[in-house]
C-alpha positions in Angstrom: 26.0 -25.4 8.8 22.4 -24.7 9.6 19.9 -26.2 6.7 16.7 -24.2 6.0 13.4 -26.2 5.2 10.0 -24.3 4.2 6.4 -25.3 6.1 3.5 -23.4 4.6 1.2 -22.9 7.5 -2.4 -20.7 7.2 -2.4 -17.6 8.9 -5.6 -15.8 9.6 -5.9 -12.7 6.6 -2.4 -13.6 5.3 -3.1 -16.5 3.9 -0.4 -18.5 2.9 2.9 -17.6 4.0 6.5 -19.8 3.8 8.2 -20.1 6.8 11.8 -20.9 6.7 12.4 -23.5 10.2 16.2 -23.5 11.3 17.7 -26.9 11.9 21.0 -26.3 14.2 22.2 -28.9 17.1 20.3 -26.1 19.3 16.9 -26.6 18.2 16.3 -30.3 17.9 12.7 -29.9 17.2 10.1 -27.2 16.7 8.7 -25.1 19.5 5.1 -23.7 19.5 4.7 -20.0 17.9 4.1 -17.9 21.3 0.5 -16.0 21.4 0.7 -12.5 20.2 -2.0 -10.2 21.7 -2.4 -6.7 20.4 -3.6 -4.5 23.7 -5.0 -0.5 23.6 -4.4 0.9 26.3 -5.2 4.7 25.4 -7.8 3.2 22.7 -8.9 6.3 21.1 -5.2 7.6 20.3 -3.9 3.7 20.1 -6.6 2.8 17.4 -5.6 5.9 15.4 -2.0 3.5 14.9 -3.4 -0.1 15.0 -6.4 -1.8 13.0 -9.0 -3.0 15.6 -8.6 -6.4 13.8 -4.6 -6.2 13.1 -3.0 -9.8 13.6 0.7 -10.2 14.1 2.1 -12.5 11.2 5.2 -14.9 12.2 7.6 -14.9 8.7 10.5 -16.9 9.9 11.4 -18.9 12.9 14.1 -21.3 14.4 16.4 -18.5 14.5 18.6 -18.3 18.0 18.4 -14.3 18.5 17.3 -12.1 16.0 18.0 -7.9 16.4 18.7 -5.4 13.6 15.8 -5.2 11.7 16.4 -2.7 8.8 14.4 -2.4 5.6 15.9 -1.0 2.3 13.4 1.1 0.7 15.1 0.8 -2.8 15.3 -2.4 -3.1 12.6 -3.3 -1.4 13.5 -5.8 1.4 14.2 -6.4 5.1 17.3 -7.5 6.6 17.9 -9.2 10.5 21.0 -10.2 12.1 20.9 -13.6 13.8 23.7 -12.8 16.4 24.8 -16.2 17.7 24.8 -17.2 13.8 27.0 -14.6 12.6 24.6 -13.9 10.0 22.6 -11.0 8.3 19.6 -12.1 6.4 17.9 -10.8 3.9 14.0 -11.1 3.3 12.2 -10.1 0.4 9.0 -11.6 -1.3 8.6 -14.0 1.1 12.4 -15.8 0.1 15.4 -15.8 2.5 19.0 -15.4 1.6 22.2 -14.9 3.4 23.0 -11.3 2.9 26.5 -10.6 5.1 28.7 -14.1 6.7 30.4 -13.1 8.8 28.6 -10.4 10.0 30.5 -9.6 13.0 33.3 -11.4 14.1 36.1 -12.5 12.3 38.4 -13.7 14.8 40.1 -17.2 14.6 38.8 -18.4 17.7 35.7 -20.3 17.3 32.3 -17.8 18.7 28.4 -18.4 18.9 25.9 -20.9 17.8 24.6 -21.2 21.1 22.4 -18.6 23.1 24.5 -16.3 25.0 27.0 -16.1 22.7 26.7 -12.7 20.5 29.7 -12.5 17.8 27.7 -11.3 15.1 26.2 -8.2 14.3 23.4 -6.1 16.3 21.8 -3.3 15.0 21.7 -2.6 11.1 20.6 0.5 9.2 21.0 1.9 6.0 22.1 5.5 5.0 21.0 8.1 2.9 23.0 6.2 0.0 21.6 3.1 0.5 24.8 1.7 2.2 24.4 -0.9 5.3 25.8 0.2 8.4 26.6 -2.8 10.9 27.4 -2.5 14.5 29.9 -5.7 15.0 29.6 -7.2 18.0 32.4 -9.4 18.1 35.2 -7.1 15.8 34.1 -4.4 18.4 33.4 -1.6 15.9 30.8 0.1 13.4 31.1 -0.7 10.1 29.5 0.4 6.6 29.4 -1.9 3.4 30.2 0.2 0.3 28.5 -0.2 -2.7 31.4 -1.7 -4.3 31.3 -4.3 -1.4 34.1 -2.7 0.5 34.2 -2.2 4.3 34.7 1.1 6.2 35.4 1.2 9.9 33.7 3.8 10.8 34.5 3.6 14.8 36.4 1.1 16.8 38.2 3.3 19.5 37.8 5.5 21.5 41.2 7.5 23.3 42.6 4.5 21.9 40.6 1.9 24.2 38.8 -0.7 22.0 34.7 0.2 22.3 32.7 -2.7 24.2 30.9 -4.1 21.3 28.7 -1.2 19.7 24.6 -2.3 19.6 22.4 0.0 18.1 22.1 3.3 15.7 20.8 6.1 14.0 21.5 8.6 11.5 20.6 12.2 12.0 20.0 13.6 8.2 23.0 15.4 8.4 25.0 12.1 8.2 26.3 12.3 11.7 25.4 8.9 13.3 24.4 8.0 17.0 25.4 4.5 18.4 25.2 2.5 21.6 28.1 0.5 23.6 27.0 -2.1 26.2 29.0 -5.5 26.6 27.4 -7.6 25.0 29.3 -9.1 22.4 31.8 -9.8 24.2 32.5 -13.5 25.7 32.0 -12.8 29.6 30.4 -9.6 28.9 31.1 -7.0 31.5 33.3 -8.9 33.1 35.3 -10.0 30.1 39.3 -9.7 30.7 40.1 -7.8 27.1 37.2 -5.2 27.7 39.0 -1.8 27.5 36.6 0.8 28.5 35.0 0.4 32.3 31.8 1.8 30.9 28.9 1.9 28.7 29.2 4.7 26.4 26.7 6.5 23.9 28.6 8.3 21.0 28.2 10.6 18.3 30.3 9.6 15.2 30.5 13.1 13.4 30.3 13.1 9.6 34.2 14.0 9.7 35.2 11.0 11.2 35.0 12.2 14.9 34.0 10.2 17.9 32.2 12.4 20.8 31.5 10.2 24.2 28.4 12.0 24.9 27.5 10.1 28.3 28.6 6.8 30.1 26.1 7.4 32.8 23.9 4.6 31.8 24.6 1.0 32.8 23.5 -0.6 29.6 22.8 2.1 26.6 20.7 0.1 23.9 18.2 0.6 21.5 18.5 4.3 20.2 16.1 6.7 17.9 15.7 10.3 17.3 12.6 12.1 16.9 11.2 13.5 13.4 12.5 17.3 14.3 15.9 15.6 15.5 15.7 17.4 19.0 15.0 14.9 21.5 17.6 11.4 21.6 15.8 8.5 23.0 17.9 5.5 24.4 17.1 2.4 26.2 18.4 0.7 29.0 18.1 -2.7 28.9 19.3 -3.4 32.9 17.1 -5.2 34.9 17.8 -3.1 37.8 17.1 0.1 35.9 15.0 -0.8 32.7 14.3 2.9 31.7 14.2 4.4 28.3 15.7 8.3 28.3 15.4 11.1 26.7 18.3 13.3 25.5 17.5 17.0 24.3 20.0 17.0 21.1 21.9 20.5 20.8 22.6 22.7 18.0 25.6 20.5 17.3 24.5 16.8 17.7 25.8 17.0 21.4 23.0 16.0 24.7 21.5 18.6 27.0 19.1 17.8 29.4 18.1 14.5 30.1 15.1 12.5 32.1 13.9 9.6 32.1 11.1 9.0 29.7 9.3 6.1 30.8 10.2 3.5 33.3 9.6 -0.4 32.6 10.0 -1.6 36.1 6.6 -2.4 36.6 6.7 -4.6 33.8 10.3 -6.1 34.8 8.3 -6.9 38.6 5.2 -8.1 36.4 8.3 -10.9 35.0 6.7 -10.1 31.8 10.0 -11.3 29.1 12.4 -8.9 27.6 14.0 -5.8 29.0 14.2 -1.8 26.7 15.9 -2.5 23.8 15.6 -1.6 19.9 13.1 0.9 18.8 12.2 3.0 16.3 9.8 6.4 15.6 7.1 6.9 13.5 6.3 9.4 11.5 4.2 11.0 14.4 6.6 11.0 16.6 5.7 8.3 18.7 8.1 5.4 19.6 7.4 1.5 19.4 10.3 0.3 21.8 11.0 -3.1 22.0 10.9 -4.2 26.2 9.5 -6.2 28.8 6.4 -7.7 27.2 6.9 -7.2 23.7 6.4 -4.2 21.7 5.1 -0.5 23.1 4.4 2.3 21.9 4.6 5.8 23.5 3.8 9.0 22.6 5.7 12.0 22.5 4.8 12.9 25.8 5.9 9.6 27.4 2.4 8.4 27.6 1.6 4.1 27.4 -0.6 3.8 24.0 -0.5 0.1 23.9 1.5 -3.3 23.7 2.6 -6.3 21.3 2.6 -8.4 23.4 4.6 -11.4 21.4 4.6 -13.8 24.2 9.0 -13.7 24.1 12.2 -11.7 24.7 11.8 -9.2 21.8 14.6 -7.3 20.8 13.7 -4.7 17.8 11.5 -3.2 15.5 11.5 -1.9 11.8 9.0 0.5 9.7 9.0 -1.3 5.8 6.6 -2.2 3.1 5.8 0.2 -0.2 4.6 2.7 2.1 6.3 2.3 5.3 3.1 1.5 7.5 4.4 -2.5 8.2 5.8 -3.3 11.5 9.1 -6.0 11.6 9.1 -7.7 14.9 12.4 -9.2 16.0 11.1 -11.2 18.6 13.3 -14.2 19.6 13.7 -17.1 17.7 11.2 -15.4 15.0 11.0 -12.6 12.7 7.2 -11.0 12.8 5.3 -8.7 10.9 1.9 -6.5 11.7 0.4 -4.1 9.4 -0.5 -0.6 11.1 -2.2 2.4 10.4 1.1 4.7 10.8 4.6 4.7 8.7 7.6 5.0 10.2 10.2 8.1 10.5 11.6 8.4 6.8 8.5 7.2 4.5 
């Protein structure tokens, strides 16, 4: 049972913030916050996004993998899945609480606590309605918690084969839902002797209850986001052999067309800079701040490098919150970051 202790530490503009430190057999003592550099590289468009001045705030730390970010505009708050933990948390007002245990496995045999080892829930997001929807990693299925606190399974097979252990979504306004299907909630992973499919899928859970395979071309379908208009799908492929984020033109009826790759990380991989494509999210320009090698960066519609967050880790996700949207969560390791911007994200 992890123990949570506060340690008010000065950060430049923020002033005084409480950060929660995680004691667990895995971190025996603290490590040092990693730098985190803010870089233009198209300045005129990039400082159009950014504040020239804009410093990236660490909330919380001592985590062992954080991924999900999600804010809930009605009430107000953030929530994070720590994977190994099996844990959803909840941030709001500066206070941490438990929000969802177990939040992705409830098997009898004992899972996570250590790095590697991802039974809990990836990627969270809330509907229309307000309702969280949880990809489970280690129950192998896509979940939403009902306002009454019940549980629908809102996919889990597919031709009857258990899915690999689902990673990432996003809801198209017409409540269909997107989600991504790498192996990585499962023990040995790809190689894992109850994996059921022999590929990495990216599906489209119609409103109905139907599940469409749209491809299994990609090797490791991760982070996912769709423009403002809805036409274009991005996904990430967070393979170290391929680390490309894609683009999907979305049909009249939620299916893919023509795909290409969108922009290639490898560079970035070769540069050993931390981190491969994973979550992302869109803003309300259009442009994408995908999580990947070297932090944060954001593209714009047309593919083109605007600039980088660098947080100095493996970063895994992003979410748009705050009253108006324009705040930027960092899931970035052991730590949950923040940075204010000059944009608002898709939905605000």
């Amino acid at each position: 049972m992890k123990r949570l202790r506060y340690l008010l530490l000065f950060i430049p503009v923020a002033g005084l913030v409480a950060l929660p430190v995680v004691d667990s057999q895995d971190k025996k003592k603290e490590e040092p916050i990693p730098p985190r550099k803010i870089v233009a590289l198209v300045a005129k468009d990039f400082y159009k996004l950014m504040p020239k001045k804009a410093v990236v705030e660490t909330i919380a730390r001592g985590f062992i993998w954080t991924e999900g970010t999600a804010w809930n505009k009605e009430g107000g708050f953030l929530v994070f899945s720590d994977i190994p933990h099996n844990v959803v948390h909840k941030w709001k007002d500066g206070k941490f609480s438990e929000f969802v245990k177990p939040s992705g496995y409830t098997g009898k045999a004992p899972r996570g606590g250590k790095p590697g080892d991802e039974p809990g829930s990836n990627g969270l997001l809330f509907d229309a309605e307000g309702r969280l929807t949880l990809c489970e990693h280690g129950d192998r299925r896509v979940t939403r918690i009902e306002k009454d606190g019940t549980k629908t399974v809102l996919a889990d097979k597919y031709m009857d084969k258990k899915l690999n252990s689902p990673n990432d979504l996003v809801y198209h306004s017409n409540g269909d839902l997107y989600f991504t299907d790498p192996p990585y909630g499962l023990p040995k992973w790809a190689d894992d002797p109850a994996r059921e499919l022999d590929y990495c899928g990216v599906y489209l859970r119609k409103k109905d209850g139907k599940l469409i395979l749209l491809t299994k071309e990609m090797s490791r379908p991760n982070g996912i986001a769709l423009s403002p208009d809805e036409k274009t799908l991005y996904v990430a492929n967070s393979d170290p052999d391929q680390p490309v984020w894609m683009s999907f033109q979305v049909k009249a009826d939620g299916t893919l067309g023509k795909s290409k790759v969108f922009v290639d990380g490898k560079k970035w991989v070769q540069q050993k800079r931390l981190g491969l494509p994973d979550g992302m999210k869109v803003d309300i320009y259009g442009n994408l701040w995908a999580t990947g090698p070297g932090g944060v960066w954001i593209f714009n519609p047309e593919g083109t490098v605007l600039g980088n967050i660098d947080t100095g880790t493996n970063t895994a996700n992003v979410a748009f919150g705050g009253a108006d949207g324009s705040i930027l969560y960092i899931a970035a390791n052991h730590d949950i970051c923040r940075v204010k911007t000059l944009s608002k994200g898709k939905g605000f």
